[in-house]
C-alpha positions as CSV (number, residue, x, y, z in Angstrom):
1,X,-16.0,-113.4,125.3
2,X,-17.1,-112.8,128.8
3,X,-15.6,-115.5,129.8
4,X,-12.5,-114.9,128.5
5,X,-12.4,-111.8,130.0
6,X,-13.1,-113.3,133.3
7,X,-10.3,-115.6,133.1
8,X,-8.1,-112.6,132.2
9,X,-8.4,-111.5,135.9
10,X,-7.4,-114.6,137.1
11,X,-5.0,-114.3,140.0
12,X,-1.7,-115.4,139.9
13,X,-2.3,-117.6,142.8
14,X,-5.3,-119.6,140.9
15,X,-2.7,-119.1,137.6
16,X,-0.6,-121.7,139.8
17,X,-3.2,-123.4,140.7
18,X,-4.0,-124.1,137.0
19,X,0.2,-125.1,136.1
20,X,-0.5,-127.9,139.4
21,X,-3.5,-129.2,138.0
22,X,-2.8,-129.1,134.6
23,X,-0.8,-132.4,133.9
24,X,-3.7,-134.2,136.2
25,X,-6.3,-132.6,133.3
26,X,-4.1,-133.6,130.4
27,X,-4.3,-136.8,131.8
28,X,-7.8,-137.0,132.4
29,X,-9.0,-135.1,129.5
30,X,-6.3,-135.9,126.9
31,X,-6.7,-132.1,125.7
32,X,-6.3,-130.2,128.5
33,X,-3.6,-128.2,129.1
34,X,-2.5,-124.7,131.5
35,X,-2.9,-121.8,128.6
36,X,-6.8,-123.4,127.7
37,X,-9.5,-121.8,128.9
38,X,-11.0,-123.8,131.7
39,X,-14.9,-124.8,132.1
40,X,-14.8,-124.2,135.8
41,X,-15.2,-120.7,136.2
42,X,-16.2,-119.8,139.9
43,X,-14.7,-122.8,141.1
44,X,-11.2,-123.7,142.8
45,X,-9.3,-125.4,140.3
46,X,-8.9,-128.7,141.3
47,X,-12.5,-129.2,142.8
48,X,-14.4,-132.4,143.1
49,X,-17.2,-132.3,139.8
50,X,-19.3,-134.6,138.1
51,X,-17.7,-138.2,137.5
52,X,-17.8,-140.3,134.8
53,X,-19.9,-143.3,134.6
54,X,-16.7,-145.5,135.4
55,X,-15.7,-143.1,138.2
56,X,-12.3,-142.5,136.5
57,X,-12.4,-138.6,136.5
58,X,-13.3,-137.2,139.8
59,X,-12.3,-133.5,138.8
60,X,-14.6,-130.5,137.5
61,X,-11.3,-129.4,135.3
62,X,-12.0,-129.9,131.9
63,X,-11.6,-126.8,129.4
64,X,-13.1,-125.6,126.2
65,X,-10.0,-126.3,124.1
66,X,-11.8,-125.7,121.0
67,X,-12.2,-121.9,122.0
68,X,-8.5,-121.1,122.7
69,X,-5.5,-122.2,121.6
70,X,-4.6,-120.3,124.7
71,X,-5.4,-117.6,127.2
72,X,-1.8,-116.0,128.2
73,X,-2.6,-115.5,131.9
74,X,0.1,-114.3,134.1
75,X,2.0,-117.3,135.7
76,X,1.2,-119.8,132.7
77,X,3.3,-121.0,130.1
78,X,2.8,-119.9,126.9
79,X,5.0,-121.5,123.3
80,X,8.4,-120.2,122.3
81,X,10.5,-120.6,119.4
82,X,14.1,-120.5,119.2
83,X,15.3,-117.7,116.5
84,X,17.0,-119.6,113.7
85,X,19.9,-117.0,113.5
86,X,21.2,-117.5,117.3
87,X,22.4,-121.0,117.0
88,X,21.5,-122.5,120.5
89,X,19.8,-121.6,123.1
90,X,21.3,-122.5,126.3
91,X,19.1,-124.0,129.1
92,X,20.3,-122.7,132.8
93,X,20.2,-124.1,136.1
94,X,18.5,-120.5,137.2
95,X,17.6,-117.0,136.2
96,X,20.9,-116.4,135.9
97,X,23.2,-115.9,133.2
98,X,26.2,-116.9,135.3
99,X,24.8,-120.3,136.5
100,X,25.4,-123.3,135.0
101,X,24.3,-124.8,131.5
102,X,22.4,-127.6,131.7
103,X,20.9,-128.3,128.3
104,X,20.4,-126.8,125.3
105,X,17.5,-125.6,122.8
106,X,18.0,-125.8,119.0
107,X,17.1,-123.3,116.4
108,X,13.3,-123.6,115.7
109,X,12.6,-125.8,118.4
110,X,9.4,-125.2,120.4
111,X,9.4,-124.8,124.2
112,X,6.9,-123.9,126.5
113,X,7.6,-121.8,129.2
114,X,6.6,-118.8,131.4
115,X,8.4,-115.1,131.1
116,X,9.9,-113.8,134.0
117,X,12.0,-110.5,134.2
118,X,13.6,-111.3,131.0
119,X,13.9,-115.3,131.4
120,X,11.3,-118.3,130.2
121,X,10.9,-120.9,133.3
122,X,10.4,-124.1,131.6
123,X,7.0,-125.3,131.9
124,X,7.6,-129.5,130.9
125,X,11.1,-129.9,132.3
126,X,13.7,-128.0,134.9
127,X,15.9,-124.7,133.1
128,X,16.0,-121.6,132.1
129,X,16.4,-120.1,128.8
130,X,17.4,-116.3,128.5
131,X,14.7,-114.2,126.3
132,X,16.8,-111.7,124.8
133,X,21.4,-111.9,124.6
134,X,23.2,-109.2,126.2
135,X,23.2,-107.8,122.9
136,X,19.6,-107.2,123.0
137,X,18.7,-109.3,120.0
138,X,15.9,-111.5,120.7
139,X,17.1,-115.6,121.5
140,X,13.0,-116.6,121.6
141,X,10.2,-115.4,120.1
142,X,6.7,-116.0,121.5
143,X,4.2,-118.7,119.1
144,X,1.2,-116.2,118.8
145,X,-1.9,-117.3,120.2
146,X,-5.4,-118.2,118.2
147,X,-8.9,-117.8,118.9
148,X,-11.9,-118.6,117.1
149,X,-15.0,-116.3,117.4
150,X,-18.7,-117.4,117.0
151,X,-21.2,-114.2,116.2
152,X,-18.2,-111.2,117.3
153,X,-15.4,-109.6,115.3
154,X,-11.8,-110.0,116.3
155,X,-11.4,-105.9,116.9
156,X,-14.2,-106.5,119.3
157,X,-12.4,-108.9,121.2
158,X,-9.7,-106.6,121.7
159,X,-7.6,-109.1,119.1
160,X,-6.1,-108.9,115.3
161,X,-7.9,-110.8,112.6
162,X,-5.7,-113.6,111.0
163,X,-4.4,-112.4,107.8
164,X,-1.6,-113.8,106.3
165,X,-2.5,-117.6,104.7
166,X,0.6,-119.4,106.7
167,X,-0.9,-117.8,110.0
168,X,-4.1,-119.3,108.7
169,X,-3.0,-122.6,108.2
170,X,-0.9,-122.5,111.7
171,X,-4.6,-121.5,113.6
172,X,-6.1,-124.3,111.9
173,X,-3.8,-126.8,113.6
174,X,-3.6,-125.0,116.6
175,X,-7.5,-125.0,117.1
176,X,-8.1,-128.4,115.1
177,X,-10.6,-126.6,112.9
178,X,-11.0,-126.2,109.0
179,X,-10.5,-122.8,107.8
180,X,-11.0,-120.7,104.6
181,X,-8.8,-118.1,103.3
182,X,-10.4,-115.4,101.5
183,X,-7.7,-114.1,99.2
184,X,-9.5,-110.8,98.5
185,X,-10.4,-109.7,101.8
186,X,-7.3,-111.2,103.2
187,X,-9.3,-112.7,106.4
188,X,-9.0,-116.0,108.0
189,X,-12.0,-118.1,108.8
190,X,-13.0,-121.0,110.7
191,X,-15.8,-123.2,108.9
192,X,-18.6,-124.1,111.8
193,X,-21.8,-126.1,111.3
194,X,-24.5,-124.6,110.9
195,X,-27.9,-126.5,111.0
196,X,-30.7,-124.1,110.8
197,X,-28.9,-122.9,107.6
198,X,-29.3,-119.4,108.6
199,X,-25.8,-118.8,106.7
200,X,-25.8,-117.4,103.4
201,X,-23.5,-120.8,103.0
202,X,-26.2,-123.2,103.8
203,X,-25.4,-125.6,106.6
204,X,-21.3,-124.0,107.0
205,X,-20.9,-120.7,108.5
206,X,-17.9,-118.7,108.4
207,X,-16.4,-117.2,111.8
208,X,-13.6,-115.1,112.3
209,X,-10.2,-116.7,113.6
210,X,-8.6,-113.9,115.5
211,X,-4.9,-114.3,117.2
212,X,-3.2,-112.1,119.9
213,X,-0.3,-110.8,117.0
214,X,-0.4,-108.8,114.2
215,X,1.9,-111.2,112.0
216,X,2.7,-114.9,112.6
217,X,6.0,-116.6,113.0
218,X,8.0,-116.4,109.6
219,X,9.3,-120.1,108.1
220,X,12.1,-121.4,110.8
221,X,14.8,-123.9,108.8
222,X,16.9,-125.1,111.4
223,X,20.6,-123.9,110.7
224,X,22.7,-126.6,109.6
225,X,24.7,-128.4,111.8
226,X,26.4,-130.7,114.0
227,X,25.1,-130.8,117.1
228,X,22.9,-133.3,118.4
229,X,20.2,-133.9,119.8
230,X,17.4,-130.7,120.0
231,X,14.4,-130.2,121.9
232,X,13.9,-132.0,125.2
233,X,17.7,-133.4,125.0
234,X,19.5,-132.6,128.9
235,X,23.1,-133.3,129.4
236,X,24.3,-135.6,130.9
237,X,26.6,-134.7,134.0
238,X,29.4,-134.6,133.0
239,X,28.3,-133.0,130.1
240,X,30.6,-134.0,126.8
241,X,31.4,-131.9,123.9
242,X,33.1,-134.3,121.4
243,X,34.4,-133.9,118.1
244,X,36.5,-135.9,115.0
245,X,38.2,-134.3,112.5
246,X,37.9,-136.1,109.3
247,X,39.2,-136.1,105.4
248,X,36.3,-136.1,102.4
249,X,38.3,-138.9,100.5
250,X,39.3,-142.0,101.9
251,X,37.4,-144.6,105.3
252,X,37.0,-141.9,107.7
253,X,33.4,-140.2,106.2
254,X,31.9,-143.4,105.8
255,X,33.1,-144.7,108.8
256,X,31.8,-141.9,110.7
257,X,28.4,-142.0,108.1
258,X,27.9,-145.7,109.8
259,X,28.5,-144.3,113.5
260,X,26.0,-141.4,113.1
261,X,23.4,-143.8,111.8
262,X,22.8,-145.4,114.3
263,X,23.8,-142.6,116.7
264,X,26.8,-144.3,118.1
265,X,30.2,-142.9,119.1
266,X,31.0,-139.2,119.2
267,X,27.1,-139.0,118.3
268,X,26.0,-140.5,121.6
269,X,27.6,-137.2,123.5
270,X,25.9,-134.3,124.6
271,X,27.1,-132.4,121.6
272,X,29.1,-133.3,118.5
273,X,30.7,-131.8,115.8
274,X,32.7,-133.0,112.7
275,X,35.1,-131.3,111.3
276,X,37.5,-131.2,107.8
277,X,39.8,-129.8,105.8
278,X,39.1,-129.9,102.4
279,X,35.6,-128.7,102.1
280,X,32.5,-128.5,103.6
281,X,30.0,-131.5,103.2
282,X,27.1,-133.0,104.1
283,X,27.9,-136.1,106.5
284,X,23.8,-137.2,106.4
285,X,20.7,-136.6,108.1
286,X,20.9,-136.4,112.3
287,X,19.7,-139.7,113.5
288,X,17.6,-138.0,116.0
289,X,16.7,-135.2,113.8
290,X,15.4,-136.3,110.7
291,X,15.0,-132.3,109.1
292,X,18.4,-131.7,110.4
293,X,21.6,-132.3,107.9
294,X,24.6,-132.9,109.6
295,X,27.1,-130.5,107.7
296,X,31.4,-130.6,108.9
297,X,32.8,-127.2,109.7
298,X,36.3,-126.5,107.3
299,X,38.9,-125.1,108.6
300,X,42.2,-123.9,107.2
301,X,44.8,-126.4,105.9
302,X,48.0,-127.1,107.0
303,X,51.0,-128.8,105.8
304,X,51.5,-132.7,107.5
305,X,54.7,-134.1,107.4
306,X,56.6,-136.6,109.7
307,X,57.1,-136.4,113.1
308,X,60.3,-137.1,115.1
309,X,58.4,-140.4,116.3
310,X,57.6,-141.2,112.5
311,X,53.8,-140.4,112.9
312,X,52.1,-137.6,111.7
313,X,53.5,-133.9,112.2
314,X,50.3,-132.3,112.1
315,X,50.6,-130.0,115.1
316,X,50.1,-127.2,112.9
317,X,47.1,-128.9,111.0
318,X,45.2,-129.2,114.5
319,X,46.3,-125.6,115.8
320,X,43.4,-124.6,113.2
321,X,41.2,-127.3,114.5
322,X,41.4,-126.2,117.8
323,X,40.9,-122.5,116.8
324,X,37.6,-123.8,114.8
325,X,36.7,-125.7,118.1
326,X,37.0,-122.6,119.5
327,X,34.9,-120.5,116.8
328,X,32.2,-123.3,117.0
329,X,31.4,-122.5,120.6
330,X,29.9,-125.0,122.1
331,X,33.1,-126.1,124.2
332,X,31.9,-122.6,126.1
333,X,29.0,-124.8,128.0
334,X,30.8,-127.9,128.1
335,X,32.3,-129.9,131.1
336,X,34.7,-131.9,129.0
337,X,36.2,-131.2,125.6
338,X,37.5,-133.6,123.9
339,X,39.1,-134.5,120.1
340,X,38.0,-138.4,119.2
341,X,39.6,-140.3,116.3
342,X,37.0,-141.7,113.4
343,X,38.6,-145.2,114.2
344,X,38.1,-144.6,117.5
345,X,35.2,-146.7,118.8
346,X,34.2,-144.6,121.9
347,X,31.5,-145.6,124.9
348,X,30.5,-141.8,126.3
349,X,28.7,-143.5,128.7
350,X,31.5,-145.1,130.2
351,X,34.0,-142.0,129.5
352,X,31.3,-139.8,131.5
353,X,31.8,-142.4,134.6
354,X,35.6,-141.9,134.5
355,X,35.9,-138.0,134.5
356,X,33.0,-137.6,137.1
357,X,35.9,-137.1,139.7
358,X,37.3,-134.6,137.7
359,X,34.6,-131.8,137.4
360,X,35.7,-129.8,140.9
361,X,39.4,-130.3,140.1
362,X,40.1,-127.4,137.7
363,X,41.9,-126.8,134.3
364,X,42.4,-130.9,133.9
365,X,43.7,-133.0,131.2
366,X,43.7,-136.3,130.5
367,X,47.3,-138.7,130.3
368,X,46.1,-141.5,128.7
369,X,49.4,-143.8,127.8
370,X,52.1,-145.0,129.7
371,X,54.0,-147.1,127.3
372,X,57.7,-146.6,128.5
373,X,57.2,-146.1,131.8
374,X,60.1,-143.9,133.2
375,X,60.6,-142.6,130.0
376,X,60.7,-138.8,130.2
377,X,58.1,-138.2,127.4
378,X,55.7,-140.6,129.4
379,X,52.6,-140.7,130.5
380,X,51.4,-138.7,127.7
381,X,47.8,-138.3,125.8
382,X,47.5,-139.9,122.9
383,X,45.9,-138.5,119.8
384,X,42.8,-141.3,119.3
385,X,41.2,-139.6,122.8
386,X,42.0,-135.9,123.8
387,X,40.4,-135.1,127.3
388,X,40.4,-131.7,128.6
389,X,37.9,-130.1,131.1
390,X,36.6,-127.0,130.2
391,X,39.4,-125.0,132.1
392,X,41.9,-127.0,130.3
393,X,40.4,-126.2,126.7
394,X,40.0,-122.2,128.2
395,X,43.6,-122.3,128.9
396,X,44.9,-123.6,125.9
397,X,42.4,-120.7,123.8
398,X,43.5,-117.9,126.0
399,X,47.5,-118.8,126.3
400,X,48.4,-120.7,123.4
401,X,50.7,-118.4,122.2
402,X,53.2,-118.9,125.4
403,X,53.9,-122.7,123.8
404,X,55.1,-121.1,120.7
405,X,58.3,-121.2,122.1
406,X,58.1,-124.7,122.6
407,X,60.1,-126.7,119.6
408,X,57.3,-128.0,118.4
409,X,57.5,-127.9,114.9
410,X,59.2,-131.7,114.4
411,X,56.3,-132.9,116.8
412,X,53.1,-134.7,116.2
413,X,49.5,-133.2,117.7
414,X,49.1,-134.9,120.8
415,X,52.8,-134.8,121.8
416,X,52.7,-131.1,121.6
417,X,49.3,-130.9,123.1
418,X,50.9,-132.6,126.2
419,X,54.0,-130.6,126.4
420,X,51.7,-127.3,126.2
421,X,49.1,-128.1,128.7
422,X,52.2,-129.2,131.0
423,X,54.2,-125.9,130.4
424,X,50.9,-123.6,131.1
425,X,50.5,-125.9,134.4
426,X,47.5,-127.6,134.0
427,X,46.9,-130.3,135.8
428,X,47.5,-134.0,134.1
429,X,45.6,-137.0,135.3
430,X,47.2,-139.9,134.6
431,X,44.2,-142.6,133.0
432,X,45.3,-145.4,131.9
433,X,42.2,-147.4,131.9
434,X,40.5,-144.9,129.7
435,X,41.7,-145.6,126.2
436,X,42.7,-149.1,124.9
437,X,44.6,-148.7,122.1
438,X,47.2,-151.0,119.9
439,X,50.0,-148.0,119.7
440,X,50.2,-148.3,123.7
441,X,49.5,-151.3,125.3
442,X,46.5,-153.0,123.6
443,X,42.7,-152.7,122.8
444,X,40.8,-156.0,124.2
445,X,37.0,-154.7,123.5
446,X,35.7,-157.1,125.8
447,X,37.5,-155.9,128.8
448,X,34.6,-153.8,130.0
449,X,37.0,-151.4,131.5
450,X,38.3,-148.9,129.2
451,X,35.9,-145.7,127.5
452,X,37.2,-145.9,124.0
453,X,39.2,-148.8,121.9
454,X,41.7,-147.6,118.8
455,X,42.3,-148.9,116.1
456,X,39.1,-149.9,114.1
457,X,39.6,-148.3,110.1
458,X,36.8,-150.8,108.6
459,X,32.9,-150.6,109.7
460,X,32.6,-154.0,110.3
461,X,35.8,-154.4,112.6
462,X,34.7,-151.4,114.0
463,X,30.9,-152.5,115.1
464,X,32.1,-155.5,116.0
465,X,34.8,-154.0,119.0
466,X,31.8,-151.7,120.0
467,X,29.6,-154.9,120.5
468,X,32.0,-156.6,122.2
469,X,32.8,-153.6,124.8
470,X,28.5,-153.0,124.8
471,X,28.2,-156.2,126.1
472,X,30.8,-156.5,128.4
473,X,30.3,-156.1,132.0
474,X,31.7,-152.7,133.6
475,X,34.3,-153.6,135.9
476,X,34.8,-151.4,139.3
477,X,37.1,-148.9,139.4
478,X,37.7,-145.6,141.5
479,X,40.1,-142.9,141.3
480,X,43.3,-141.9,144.1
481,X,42.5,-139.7,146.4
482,X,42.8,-136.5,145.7
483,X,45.8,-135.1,147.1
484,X,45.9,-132.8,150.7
485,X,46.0,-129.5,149.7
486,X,44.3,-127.3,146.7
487,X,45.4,-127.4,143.3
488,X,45.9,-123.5,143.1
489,X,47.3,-123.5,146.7
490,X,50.4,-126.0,144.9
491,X,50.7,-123.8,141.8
492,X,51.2,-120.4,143.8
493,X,53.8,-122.8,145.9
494,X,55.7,-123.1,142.1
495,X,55.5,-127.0,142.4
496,X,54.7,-128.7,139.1
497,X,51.3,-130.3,138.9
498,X,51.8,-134.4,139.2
499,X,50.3,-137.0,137.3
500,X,47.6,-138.7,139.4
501,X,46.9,-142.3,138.4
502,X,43.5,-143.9,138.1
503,X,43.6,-147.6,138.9
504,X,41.1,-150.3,138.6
């Protein structure tokens, strides 16, 4: 206890010192980490002690970890846990919630981190995560800290004895110890040899386990979902928000149940999310997330009939999908939106590498076919890869209503998606070495070139395009020059924004 109580007073300059020297102790000590209590009190953290026979640890820093679970000093990292109810958690470049949004923490996931002014530094990688939302409901909630006594009482300590049995069970692993609940008393204990057999046990005495919380943290069940990857997962740069819309019936589910398997596709971008029609279902288990079920988000239905071109007129249809997108969020931290057909095969990899450029050039969307080249109607997106930047997606949300006006109603999705963008003036980038696909001018997996390849309706057609384009090499390529001048400098000048081509 004394000792505990000394290491309460700890500065924040040696708290620092301990966070430097921690990782060099975890390596050393395989159990040492920056909220232990330390068995070098008196010392500078750090300092030259006793080595091993083989020489191999030449520092005085190991720490009692059986004791504490953790000592919260000020400056050190202590565990937090997402609140299930808030969905994400978004990770920060700084203290800031205007900067930018770097990652992301999922519900129940465990960080650690240190609490400043309202925001949790990371401890084990770079970000920020708010503690509380503007609302004032809490985002994180702090893991509550164990220790085990030997001889004192837990109100002695200036601590709450354990007595809920989950909050039992959670000491035990925390502390690596075996416990006993006593169900009438309602007290938490850890079992400790005893060899004199002074206790009333024999040769096992019975200690308190006290914690620095009255209650632990109630069950977490991470909320159902689409999004990928939890925990340590960054984003890439730029980040990718991708999403397919599918039917319950027919190849698309189990052509996207194949992709998600082995994490491939839409489910290799920074975030994902499925979406249907009909009902809400169960796709399967994350790939990276075993505990997580990967559930599509409905939306409302909509009439399809045919298009002036003959396709699909389903601009209605995806008007709902693009409000769901909207609903679902995630867009909100995203660099790049975009809608990918199931039969799509899709390298986000190689997609990230073209729109790189892009990020600084505002509300920008992707023209991805040139068919009929002088025809008025072209370059245009088509529908198997949808590209916007974030500013495009936040353009289309906020003014969709000014393309109503548009005759769009004999139109097909991505026809009308183009003509809208184009009348709200945002910016179209011609790509045409971004999407392969056998409606334009051709998809040749092999060709190492383009981001995604269309169409591929059966699995094994399907994997065997994405082999082909995994394998191929990545041939060079770079954008035009941006043009002299500022994008918002040309739209206050009421010139139309021009199609920029990539080439290889």
């Amino acid at each position: 206890a004394a000792q505990a109580s000394a290491l309460r007073a700890t500065t924040a300059k040696e708290a620092k010192a301990r966070h430097e020297w921690a990782g060099r102790c975890q390596q050393y000590t395989g159990g040492c980490g920056w909220t232990a209590v330390w068995s070098c009190p008196g010392q500078k953290v750090g300092s030259k002690g006793a080595a091993t026979d083989d020489g191999s640890i030449p520092f005085a820093c190991c720490c009692l970890l059986e004791e504490w679970r953790g000592e919260l000093l000020e400056g050190q990292a202590a565990e937090w846990r997402v609140v299930a109810s808030v969905g994400r958690a978004a990770v920060r470049e700084s203290a800031s919630g205007g900067a930018r949004v770097i990652g992301a923490k999922m519900p129940c996931d465990t960080v650690r981190a240190i609490q400043k002014d309202g925001w949790l530094e990371l401890a084990e990688e770079p970000g920020y995560l708010q503690a509380r939302a503007s609302s004032g409901a809490a985002e994180l909630e702090r893991v509550p800290l164990f220790r085990k006594l030997q001889g004192d009482s837990c109100e002695g300590a200036g601590l709450h004895p354990v007595k809920e049995h989950s909050m039992c069970l959670e000491a035990a692993s925390a502390l690596g110890v075996l416990v006993s609940f006593d169900q009438s008393d309602k007290e938490c204990r850890w079992r400790r040899e005893d060899p004199d057999g002074e206790s009333k046990f024999g040769d096992i005495a019975l200690e308190p386990v006290c914690s620095d919380s009255l209650h632990g943290l109630p069950a977490c069940t991470p909320t159902v979902t689409t999004t990928p990857y939890p925990g340590s997962r960054r984003w890439g740069s730029p980040s990718l928000f991708c999403y397919s819309v599918v039917r319950a019936d027919g190849y698309e589910t189990p052509l996207m149940r194949e992709q998600m398997k082995k994490g491939v596709g839409i489910f290799a971008c920074d975030e994902f999310a499925i979406f249907s029609q009909d009902v809400s279902f169960t796709l399967g288990m994350h790939p990276k997330r075993p505990d997580a079920p990967v559930v599509t988000h409905q939306f409302p239905a909509a009439p399809v009939g045919v298009s002036k071109d003959g396709t699909a007129g389903n601009t209605q249809l995806f008007m709902n999908v693009w409000n769901a997108v909207n609903e679902h969020g995630v867009w909100q931290y995203m660099d790049f939106i975009m809608k990918v057909d199931p039969d799509a095969v899709l390298l986000p990899d190689r997609l990230r590498s073209h729109l790189k450029p892009y990020v600084t050039w505002g509300p920008t969307y992707v023209k991805n076919c040139n068919k009929v080249p002088g025809d008025p109607n072209f370059p245009m997106m088509f529908g198997a890869l949808e590209v916007l930047s974030h500013g495009a997606f936040e353009t289309y949300i906020t003014r969709q209503k000014e393309c109503m006006s548009l005759p769009w109603k004999p139109w097909g999705e991505d026809f009308f998606l183009t003509k809208c963008l184009d009348h709200l003036g945002v910016l179209g980038v011609g790509d045409f070495n971004i999407l392969g696909d056998n409606r334009c001018t051709g998809a040749k997996c092999g060709d190492g070139l383009m981001a995604a390849y269309h169409p591929f309706k059966d699995i094994a057609r399907w994997y065997d395009c994405w082999g082909q384009a995994t394998v191929a090499q990545e041939a060079k390529w770079k954008p035009v020059p941006r043009p002299t001048g500022s994008r918002d400098n040309r739209a206050l000048a009421g010139a139309r924004p021009q199609s920029l081509v990539v080439v290889k």
